[in-house]
VEXTI-603896 format. One line per field, with one value per residue (C-alpha): x negated, y, z; residue in three letters. Coordinates in Angstrom, 3 decimals. Layout:
BEGIN
c1 = [X_...]
c2 = [Y_...]
c3 = [Z_...]
r = [ALA_...]
//
This chain:
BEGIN
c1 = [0.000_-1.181_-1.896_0.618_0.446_0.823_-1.898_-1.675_-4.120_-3.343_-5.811_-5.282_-1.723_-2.305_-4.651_-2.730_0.756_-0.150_0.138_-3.231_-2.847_0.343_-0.720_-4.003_-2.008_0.514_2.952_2.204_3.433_6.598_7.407_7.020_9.167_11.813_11.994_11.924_14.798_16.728_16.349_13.928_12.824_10.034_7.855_4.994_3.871_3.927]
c2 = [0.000_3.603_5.625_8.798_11.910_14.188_13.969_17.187_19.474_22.666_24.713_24.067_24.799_27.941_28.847_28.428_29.395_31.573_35.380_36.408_34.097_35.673_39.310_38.434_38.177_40.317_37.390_36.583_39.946_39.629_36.138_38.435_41.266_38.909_37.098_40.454_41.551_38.046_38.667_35.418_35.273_33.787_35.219_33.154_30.476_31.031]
c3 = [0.000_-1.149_1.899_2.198_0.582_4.248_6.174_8.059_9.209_11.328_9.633_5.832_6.679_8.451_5.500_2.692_4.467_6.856_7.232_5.876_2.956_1.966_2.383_0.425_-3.146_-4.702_-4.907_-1.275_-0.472_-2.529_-0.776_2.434_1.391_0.130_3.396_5.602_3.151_3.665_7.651_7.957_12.367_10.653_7.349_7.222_9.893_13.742]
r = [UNK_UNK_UNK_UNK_UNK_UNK_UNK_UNK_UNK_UNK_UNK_UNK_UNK_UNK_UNK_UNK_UNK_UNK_UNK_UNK_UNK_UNK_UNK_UNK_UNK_UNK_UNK_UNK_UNK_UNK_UNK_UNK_UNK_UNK_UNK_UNK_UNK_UNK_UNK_UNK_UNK_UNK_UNK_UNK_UNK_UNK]
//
């Protein structure tokens, strides 16, 4: 048996999810925008 695709790791996550990854890119910062407009608690990962 194939071993499974998610094998997570807190720090890839945080660095291609996270805050500074979004605000790094103009499409980042649209994602961001577009959840502040939706009223997201959360805009990127805690």
């Amino acid at each position: 048996m194939p071993k499974r695709t998610w094998q997570p790791k807190k720090l890839r996550r945080k660095r291609k999810h996270g805050f500074l990854a979004r605000i790094a890119t103009r499409g980042g910062r649209g994602v961001l925008k577009l959840r502040r407009l939706k009223g997201r608690w959360k805009i990127a990962l805690a």
